[in-house]
C-alpha positions as CSV (number, residue, x, y, z in Angstrom):
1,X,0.0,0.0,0.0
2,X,1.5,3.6,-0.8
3,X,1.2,5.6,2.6
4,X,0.4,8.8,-0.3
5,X,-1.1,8.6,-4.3
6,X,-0.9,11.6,-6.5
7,X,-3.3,11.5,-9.2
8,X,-1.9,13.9,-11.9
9,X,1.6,13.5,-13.6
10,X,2.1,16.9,-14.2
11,X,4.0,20.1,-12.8
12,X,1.7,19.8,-9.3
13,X,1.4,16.3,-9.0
14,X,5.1,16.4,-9.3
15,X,6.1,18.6,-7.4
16,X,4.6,17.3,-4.6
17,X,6.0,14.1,-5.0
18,X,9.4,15.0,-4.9
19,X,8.7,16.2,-1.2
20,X,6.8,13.2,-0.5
21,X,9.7,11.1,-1.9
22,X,12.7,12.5,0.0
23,X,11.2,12.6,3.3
24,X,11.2,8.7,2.9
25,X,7.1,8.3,2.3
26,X,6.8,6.0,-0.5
27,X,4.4,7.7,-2.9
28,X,2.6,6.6,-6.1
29,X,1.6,8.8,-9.2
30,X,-0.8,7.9,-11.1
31,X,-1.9,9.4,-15.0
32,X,-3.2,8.6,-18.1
33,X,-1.8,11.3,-20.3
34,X,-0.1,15.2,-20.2
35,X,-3.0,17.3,-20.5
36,X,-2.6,20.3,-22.6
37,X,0.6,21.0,-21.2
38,X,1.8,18.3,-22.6
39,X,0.3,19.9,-26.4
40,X,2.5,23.1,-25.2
41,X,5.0,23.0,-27.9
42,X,7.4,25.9,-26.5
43,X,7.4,27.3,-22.7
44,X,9.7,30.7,-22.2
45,X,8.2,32.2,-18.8
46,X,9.2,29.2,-16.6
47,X,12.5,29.6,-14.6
48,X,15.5,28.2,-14.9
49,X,15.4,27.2,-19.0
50,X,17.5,29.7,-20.9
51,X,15.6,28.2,-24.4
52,X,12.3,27.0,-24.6
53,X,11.3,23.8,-23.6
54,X,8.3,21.4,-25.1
55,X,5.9,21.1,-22.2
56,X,6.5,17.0,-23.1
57,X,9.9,17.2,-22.2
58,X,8.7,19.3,-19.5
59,X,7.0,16.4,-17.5
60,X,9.6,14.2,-18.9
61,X,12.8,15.7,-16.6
62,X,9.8,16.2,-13.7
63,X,9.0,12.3,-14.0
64,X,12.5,10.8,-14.5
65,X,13.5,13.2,-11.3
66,X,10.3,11.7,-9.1
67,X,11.5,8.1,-10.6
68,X,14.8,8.7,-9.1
69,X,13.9,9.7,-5.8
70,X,12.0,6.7,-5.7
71,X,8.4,7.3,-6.7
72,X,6.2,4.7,-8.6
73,X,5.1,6.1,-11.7
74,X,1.8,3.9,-12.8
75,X,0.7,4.7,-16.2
76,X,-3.4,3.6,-15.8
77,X,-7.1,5.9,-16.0
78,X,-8.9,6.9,-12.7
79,X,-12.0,6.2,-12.7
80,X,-13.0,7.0,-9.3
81,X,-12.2,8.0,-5.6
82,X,-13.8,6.3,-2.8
83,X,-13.4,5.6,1.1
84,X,-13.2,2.3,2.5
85,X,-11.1,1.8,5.5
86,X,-8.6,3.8,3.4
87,X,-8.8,6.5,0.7
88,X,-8.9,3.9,-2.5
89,X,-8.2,5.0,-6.0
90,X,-10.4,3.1,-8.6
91,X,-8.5,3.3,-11.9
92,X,-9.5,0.9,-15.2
93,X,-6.7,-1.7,-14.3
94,X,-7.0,-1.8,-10.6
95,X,-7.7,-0.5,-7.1
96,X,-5.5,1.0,-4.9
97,X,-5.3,2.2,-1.2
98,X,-3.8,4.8,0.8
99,X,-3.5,7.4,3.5
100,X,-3.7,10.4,1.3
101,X,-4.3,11.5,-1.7
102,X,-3.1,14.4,-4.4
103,X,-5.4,15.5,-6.8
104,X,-3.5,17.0,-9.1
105,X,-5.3,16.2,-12.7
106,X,-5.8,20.0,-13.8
107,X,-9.2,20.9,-15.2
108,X,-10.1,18.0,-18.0
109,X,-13.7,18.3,-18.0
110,X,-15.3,18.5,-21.8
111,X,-18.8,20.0,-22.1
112,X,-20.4,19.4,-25.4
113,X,-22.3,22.1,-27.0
114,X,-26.2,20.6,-26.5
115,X,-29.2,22.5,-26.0
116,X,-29.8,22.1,-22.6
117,X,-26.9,20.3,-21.5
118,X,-26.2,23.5,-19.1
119,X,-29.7,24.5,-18.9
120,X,-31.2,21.4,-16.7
121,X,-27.7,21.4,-14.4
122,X,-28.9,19.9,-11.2
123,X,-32.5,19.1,-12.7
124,X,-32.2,16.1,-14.3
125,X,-27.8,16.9,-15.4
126,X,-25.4,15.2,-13.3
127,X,-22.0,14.8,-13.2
128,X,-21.4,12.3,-10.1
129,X,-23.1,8.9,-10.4
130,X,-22.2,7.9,-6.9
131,X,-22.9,11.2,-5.7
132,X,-26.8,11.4,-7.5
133,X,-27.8,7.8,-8.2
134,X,-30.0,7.4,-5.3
135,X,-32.3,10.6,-6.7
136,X,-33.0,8.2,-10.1
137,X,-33.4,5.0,-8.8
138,X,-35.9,2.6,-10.4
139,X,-36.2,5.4,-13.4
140,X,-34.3,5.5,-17.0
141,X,-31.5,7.4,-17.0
142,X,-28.1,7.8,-19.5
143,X,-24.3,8.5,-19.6
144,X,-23.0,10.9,-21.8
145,X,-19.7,10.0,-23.4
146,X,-18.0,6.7,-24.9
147,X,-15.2,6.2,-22.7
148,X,-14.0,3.9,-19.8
149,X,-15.3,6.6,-17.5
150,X,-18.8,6.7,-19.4
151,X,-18.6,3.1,-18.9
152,X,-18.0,3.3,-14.8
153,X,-20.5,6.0,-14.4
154,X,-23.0,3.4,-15.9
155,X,-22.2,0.6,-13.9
156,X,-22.8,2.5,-10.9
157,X,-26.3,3.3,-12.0
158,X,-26.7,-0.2,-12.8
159,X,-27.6,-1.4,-9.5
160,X,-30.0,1.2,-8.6
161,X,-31.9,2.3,-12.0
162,X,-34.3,1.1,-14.6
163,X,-32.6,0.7,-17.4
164,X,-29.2,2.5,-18.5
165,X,-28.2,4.0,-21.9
166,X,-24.6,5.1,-22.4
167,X,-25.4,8.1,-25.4
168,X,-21.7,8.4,-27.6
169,X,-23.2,11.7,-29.3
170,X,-22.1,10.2,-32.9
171,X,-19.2,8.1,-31.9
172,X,-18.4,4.8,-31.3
173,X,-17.8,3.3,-27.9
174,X,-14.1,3.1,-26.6
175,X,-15.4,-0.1,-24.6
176,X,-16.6,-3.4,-24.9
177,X,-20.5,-3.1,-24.1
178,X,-22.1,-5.0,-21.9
179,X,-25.4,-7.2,-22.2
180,X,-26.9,-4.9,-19.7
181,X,-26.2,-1.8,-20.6
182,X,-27.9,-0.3,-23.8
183,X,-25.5,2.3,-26.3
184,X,-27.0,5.1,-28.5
185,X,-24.7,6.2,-31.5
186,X,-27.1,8.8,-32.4
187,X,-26.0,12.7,-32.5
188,X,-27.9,14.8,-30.0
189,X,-29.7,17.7,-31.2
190,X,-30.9,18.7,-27.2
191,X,-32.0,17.7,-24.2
192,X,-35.7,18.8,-23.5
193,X,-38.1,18.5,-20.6
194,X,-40.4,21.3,-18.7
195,X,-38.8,21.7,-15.0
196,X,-36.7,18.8,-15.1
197,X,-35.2,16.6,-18.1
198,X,-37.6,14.1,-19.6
199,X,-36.4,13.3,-23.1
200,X,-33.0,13.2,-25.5
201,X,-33.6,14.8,-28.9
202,X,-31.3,13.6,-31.3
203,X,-30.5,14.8,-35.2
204,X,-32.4,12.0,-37.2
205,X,-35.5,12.6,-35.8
206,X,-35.2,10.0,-32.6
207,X,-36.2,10.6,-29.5
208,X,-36.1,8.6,-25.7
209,X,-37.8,9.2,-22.9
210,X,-35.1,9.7,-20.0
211,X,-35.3,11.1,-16.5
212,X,-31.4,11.8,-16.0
213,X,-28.1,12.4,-17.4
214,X,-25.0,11.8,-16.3
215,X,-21.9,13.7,-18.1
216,X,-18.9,11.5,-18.1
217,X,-16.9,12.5,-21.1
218,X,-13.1,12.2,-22.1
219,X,-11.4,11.4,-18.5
220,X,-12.5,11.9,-14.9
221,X,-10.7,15.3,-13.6
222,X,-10.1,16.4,-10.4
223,X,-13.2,18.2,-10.1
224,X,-15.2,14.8,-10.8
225,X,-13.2,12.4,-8.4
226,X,-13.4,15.2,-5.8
227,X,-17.4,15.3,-5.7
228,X,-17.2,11.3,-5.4
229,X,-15.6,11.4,-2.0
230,X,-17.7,14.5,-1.1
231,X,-15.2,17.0,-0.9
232,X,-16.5,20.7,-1.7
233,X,-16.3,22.3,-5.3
234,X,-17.3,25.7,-6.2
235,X,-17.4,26.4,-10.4
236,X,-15.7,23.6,-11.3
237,X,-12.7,23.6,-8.7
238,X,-11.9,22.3,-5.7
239,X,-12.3,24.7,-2.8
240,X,-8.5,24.3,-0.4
241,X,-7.1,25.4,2.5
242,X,-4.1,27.4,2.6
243,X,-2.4,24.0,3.1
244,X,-4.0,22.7,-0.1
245,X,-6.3,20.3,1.8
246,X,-10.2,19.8,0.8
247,X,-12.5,19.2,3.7
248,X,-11.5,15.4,3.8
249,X,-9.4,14.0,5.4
250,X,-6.4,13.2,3.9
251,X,-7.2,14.8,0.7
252,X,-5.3,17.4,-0.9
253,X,-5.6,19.1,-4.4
254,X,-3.1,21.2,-6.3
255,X,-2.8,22.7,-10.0
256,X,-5.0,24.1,-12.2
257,X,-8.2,22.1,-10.5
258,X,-8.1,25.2,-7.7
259,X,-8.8,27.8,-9.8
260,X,-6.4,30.6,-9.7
261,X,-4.1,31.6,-12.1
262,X,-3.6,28.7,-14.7
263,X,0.5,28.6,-15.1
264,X,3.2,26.4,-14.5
265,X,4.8,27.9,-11.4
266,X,1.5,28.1,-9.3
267,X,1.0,24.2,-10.2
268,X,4.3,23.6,-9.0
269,X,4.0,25.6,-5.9
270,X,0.6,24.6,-4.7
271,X,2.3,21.0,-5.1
272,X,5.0,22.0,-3.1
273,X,2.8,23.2,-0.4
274,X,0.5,20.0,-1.1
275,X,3.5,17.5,-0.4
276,X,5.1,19.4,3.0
277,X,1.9,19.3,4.4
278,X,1.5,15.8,3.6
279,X,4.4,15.1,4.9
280,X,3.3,16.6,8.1
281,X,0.0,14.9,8.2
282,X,1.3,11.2,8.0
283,X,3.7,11.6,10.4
284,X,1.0,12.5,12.5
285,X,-1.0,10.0,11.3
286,X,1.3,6.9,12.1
287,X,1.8,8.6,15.6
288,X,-1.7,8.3,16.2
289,X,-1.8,4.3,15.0
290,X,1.4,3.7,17.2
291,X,-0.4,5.0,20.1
């Protein structure tokens, strides 16, 4: 078991891993891919490069520096964030538990452009299955997206719901599709409904009946794994203390996911702060189990 996981293998996540690292706490990181920094093709206002750098080779020096400290890089997709009798992180290939967490993903979430995607927000939209499944249960409800995240997101409503319909919006699933679950193709044209949402809309003419939506497109971000272990969000970031911990405990976030100013340098610090404080928590931690 890692005593800390970092969610996030960029410039926060990081950061705070090399703290972790040297003060002997064995630390995980855990990402899928770069974000848009990795898309950055030359950086000039961060310090210490004297000629631009790709923002690839970037997180390539951060990561190979982590590695040598002595941090496990794992290369997997979180789906999800949970507490059992520790913090676990759900990700498509496993499970894994620990005494605190990093969020540290930046802000990933993609919102399609659908009439009334933003318009029925917390009548009938969603974006936390674990979070709102219990409001739809025994009714027909959907997943927007076509990834392995749309795919947890419905197999948490499984249990509870009618029936559920993973809607791709015109492409094709990124998944293999179970018996149970149904898969719409279509294109949405909009979501209608009178107070709350009651029906899909889509280009060639179809329409379903459905009392709920759940928006699970591309990857889960901070944001998203945040509002599955109930810690607070505010506009689509995670609300922190000036020690970059949520209202869990043992959860900290750090990056872009705090709002703020998006660059490099306040990633790096707030994952600075995220991993001294860390630091200081486990140790206090342990000193409580030893007693």
């Amino acid at each position: 078991m890692s005593n800390v996981i970092i969610i996030g293998n960029g410039p926060a996540g990081i950061s705070a891993a090399l703290y972790t690292t040297r003060a002997g706490i064995n630390t995980m990181i855990i990402g899928k891919d770069h974000g848009a920094l990795g898309k950055a093709t030359e950086i000039e206002n961060y310090y210490g490069f004297s000629q631009p750098i790709s923002g690839k080779d970037l997180i390539a020096q951060g990561l190979e520096g982590a590695r040598r400290l002595g941090a496990k890089i794992v290369s997997d997709e979180v789906l999800g964030l949970s507490y059992r009798d520790k913090l676990t992180v759900i990700t498509k290939d496993g499970e894994y538990e620990a005494d605190s967490v990093v969020l540290a993903t930046g802000t990933s979430r993609m919102i399609p452009n659908i009439k009334g995607l933003k318009e029925y927000e917390g009548h009938g939209i969603s974006y936390c299955a674990v979070c709102d499944a219990f409001f739809y249960r025994g009714k027909d409800v959907a997943v927007l997206g076509n990834g392995n995240y749309a795919l947890h997101e419905a197999l948490e409503l499984l249990p509870t719901s009618n029936s559920v319909t993973i809607l791709t919006n015109g492409k094709e699933p990124d998944f293999q599709v179970p018996e149970n679950i149904k898969v719409n193709t279509n294109i949405i044209d909009s979501i209608g409904g009178n107070d709350v949402v009651e029906e899909v809309h889509f280009q060639n003419g179809d329409l379903i009946p459905i009392s709920g939506i759940f928006v699970a497109i591309g990857v889960a971000g901070s944001t998203d794994l945040a509002r599955k272990i109930g810690a607070e969000t505010q506009n689509n970031k995670i609300l922190v203390d000036e020690n970059m911990s949520t209202n869990i405990s043992g959860l900290y976030a750090a990056g872009d996911c705090t709002g703020g100013l998006l660059q490099i340098s306040k990633a790096v610090y707030e994952g600075a702060k995220a991993g001294t404080e860390i630091i200081k928590y486990l140790r206090n931690y342990n000193k409580k189990i030893s007693a």
